[in-house]
N, C-alpha and C positions, 0 to 999 in steps of 0.2 A: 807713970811718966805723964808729964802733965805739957800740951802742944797748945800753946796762945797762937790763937791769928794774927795775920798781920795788922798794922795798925789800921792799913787801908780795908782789909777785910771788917775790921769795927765799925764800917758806916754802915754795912750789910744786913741786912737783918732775911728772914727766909722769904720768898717771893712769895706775891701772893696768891698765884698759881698753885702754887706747891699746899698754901693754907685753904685752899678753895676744894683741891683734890683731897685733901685730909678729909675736910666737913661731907665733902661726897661720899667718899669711902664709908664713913662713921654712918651716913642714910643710909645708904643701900645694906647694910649691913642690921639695920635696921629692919629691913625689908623693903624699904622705899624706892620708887622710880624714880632716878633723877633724869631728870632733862636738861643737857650740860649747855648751857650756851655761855660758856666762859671762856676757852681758849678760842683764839681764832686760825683753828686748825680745820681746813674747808673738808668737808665731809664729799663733797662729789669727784667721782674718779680723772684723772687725766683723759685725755683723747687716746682713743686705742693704737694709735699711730704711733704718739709714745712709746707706749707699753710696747709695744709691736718691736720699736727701733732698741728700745732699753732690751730689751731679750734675746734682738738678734746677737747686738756686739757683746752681751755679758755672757753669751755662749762660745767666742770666741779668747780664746785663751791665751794668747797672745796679747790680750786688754789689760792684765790684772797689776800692770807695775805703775810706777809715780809716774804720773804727768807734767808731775811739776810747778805748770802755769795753763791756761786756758789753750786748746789747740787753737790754728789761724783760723778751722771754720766755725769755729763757736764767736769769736771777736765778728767775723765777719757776720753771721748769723743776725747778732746787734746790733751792727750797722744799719743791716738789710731792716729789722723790727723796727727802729727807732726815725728811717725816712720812712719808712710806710705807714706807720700808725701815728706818728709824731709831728713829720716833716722836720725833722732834724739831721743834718748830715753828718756822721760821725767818720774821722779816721780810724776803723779798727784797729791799727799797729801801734796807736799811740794814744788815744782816747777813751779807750773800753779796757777794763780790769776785771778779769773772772774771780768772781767770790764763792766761798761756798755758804750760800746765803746771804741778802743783806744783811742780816744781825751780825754776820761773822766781821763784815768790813766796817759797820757802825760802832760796834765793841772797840774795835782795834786803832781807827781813825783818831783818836783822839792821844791814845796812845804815841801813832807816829807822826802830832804836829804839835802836841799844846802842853807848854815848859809848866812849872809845878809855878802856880801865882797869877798863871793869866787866867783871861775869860772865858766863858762858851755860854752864848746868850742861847735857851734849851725853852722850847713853849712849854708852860705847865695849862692845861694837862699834854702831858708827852708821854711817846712811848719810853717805857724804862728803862731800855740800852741807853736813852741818850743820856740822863744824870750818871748813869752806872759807869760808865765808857770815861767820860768826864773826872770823877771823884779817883777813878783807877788811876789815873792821868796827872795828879795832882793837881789839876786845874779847878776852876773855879767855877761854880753854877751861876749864874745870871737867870733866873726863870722871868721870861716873857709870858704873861697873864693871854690866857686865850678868854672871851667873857662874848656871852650872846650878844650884848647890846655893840659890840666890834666886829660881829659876822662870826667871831672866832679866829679873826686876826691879831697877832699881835701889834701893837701901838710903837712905831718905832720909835717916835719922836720924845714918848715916853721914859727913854733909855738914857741915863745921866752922861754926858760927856766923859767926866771923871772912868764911868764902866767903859768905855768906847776906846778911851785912848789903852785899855789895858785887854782887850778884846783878840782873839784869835780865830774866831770862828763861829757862826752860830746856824743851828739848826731848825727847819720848818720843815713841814713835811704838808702837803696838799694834794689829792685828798688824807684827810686827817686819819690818825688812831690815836687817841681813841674817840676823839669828835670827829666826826663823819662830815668834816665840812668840805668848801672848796675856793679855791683861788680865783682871783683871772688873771690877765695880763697886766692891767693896768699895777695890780698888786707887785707882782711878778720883778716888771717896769721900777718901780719904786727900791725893793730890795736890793736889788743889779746896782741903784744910782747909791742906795746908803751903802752897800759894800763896797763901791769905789769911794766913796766918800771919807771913809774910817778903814779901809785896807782891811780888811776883816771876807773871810772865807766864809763861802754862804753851801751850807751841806740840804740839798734837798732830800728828805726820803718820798720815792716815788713808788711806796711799793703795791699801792691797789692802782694805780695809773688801767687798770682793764675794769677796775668796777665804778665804773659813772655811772647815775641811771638820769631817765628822764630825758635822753639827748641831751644831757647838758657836755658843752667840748674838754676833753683830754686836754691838757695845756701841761707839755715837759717846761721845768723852768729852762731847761736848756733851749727852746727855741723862742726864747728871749735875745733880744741883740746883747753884748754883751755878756750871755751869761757867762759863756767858757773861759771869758777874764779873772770870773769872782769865784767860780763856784765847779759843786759837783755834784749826781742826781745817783743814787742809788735805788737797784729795781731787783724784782728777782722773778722765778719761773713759781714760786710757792703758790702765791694766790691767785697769778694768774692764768695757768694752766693746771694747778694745784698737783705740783710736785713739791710740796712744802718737807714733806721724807727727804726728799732725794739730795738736797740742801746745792743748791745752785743758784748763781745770783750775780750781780756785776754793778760796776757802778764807769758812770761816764762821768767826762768833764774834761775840766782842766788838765792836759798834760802834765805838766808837773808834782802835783796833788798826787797823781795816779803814784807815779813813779816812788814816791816818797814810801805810800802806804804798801805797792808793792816787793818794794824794796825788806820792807818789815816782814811782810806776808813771807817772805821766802825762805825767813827765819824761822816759820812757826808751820808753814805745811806742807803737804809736796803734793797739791793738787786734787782739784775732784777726777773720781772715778770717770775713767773714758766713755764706757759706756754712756755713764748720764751726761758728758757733756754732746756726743752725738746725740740722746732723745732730746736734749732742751736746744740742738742748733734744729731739728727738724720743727719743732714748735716755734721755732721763732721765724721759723720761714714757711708758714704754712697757710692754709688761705683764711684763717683764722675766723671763719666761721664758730666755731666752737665760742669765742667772745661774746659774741651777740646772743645765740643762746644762754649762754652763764649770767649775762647781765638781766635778758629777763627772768631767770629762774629767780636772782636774785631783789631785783622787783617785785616777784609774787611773793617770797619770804616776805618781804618788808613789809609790804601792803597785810599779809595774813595777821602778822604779828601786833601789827598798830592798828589794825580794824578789832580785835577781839580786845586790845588794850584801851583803848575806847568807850567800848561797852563795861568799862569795869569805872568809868570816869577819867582814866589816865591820860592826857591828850602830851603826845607825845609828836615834836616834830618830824616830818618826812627824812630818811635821810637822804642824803644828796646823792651819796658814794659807797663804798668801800663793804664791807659785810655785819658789819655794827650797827646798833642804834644808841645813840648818844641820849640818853632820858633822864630829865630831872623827877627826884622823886618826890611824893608827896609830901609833902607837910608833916611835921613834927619827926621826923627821921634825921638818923644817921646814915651817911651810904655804909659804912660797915656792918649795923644794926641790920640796914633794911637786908642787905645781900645775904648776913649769913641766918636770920632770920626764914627768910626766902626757900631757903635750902634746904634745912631744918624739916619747915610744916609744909612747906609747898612742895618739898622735891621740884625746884626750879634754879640751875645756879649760874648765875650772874657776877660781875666785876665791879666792884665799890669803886665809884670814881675817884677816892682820893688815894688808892692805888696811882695814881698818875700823875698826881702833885696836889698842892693845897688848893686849884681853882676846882679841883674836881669833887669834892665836897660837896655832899648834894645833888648828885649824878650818880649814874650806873651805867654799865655798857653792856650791850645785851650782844650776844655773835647769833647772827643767821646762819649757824652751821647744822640746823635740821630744816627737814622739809617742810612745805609752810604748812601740812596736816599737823603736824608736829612739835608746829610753831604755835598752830589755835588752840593749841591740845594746853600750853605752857602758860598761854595768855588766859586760859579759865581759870589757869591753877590762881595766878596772880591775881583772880578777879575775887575768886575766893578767900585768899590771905587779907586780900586789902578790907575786903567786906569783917572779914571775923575780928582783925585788928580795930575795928572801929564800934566794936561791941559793947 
């Protein structure tokens, strides 16, 4: 018996995840050490207050049936994160929708607004729910160019009118993945004015919004004037309490928006596990110490990583955000070469930036999800490869 995909399944080809974890598997099998820094799955544990609360109510038996949709004190939870850390005032009854994880609502989002022929202007490089979500959708990609010499913003004026009047939606996400960049208001400002401008839906993904470093300011698009006119900000507890397991996550905004997507949502789940929506409301109302720690942990990652990469000649920009380093790679490379190359004799695995669209070509993306001993340990390996490569 012979089973074809769909036709939409033929845009698909296997993630490059999945091709990353093969070449890993094939080293270590090998005998080799690999040092994974390709998924951005955060390696340090939750707060034990968490865990603490996940254990109390998952021993309670009573928990174990559909919830449905988010309880009132998980919405309200959000509210409470989003004046405090944000200065954003949210109505939780009407404003906040329980996800279980942003990827689950970025997937789906496009699904429940954009007819098969419209637009969705998507940064390239981007993360690759947003094409994916998109193509499922029958809509149509638009890639906005992210490019060093633009900050890493897209160019909106750049955007044909012709694409604009056929436009349903377009996504940014600030701080970036997989460029680790960052926004500010003035930007922010601007977006708000082109999406009332062209009636076009502005989807922020905000999902590292707790990893700034350097003091530089957290800025929700949503406390922009205006934004909850155009737009909606997707967050989740994964990265920034690192219960990325437990798959929990919400997106704010536009009332409307909300209702549409959740309208969808109720055809396809019956809710996260109770337990985990009490551990992620006590995290989101906590005194959130824990943040300020994690950000310099992940400071010292940064710094360990681009001080040993350095010493090998590599001058690689600070990043701003997020748990990535966004690196152009040397001269005379492929990103597909260099990374799986990388892998290979370095036992070091990394993410070919054109995994993320065609401006990524030429990039790689490095996750600071080990310890920065761990990290200098990765950065010899590369100091190594690049020296033997040049033999």
């Amino acid at each position: 018996m012979n089973i074809a995909p769909s036709e939409k399944m033929k845009n698909f080809t296997t993630g490059i995840f999945t091709e990353l974890a093969n070449r890993k598997r094939d080293a270590m099998k090998q005998g080799m050490d690999v040092i994974d820094l390709s998924v951005g799955s955060p390696d340090l544990p939750p707060p034990s207050f968490v865990v603490d609360t996940l254990v109390q109510y998952a021993k309670d038996t009573t928990k174990y049936g559909y919830t449905l949709k988010g309880i009132p004190a998980f919405h309200e939870a959000v509210g409470y994160f989003y004046a405090h850390r944000y200065g954003v005032e949210l109505d939780p009854d009407k404003e906040v929708l329980q996800l279980m994880g942003s990827q689950d609502g970025l997937a789906h989002l496009a699904t429940a607004l954009v007819n098969p022929g419209e637009y969705v202007l998507v940064p390239d490089p981007g993360y690759p729910i947003y094409e994916a979500s998109v193509s499922l959708a029958g809509g149509i990609i638009y890639p906005m160019p992210l490019t060093a010499e633009n900050k890493f913003l897209p160019n909106l004026e750049q955007i044909p009118l012709e694409v604009l009047e056929k436009t349903k939606m377009m996504i940014i996400s600030y701080p970036g993945n997989p460029v680790a960049a960052l926004a500010d208001k003035v930007f922010f400002e601007q977006v708000v004015k082109f999406a009332k401008d062209h009636n076009i839906l502005v989807v922020h993904d905000f999902a590292y919004s707790e990893l700034i470093f350097d003091d530089n300011p957290q800025i929700s698009f949503m406390s922009v004037p205006g934004a909850k006119d155009v737009g909606i900000e997707f967050n989740s507890l994964s990265k920034t309490f690192n219960m990325a397991g437990t798959r929990i996550g919400y997106v704010v905004g536009n009332e409307q928006v909300l209702n549409i997507l959740g309208t969808l949502k109720s055809h396809i789940d019956y809710g996260v596990f109770y337990p985990v929506q009490k551990a992620a409301e006590i995290a989101l109302t906590s005194d959130y110490s824990i943040l300020r720690e994690q950000v310099k942990e992940y400071e010292a990652r940064r710094d360990s990583l681009l001080l040993g990469l350095e010493k090998s000649g590599w001058q690689v920009p600070r990043s701003s955000a997020t748990m990535f380093v966004w690196a152009k790679i040397p001269k005379g490379w492929k990103s597909r070469d260099f990374a799986y190359q990388l892998i290979e004799q370095a036992g070091v695995a990394i993410v070919p930036g054109d995994a993320f669209g065609n401006q990524g070509e030429g990039y790689v993306r490095i996750a600071l999800v080990q310890p920065p001993e761990r990290l200098a340990v990765a950065a010899e390996r590369i100091q190594e490869f690049l020296e033997k490569s040049m033999e």
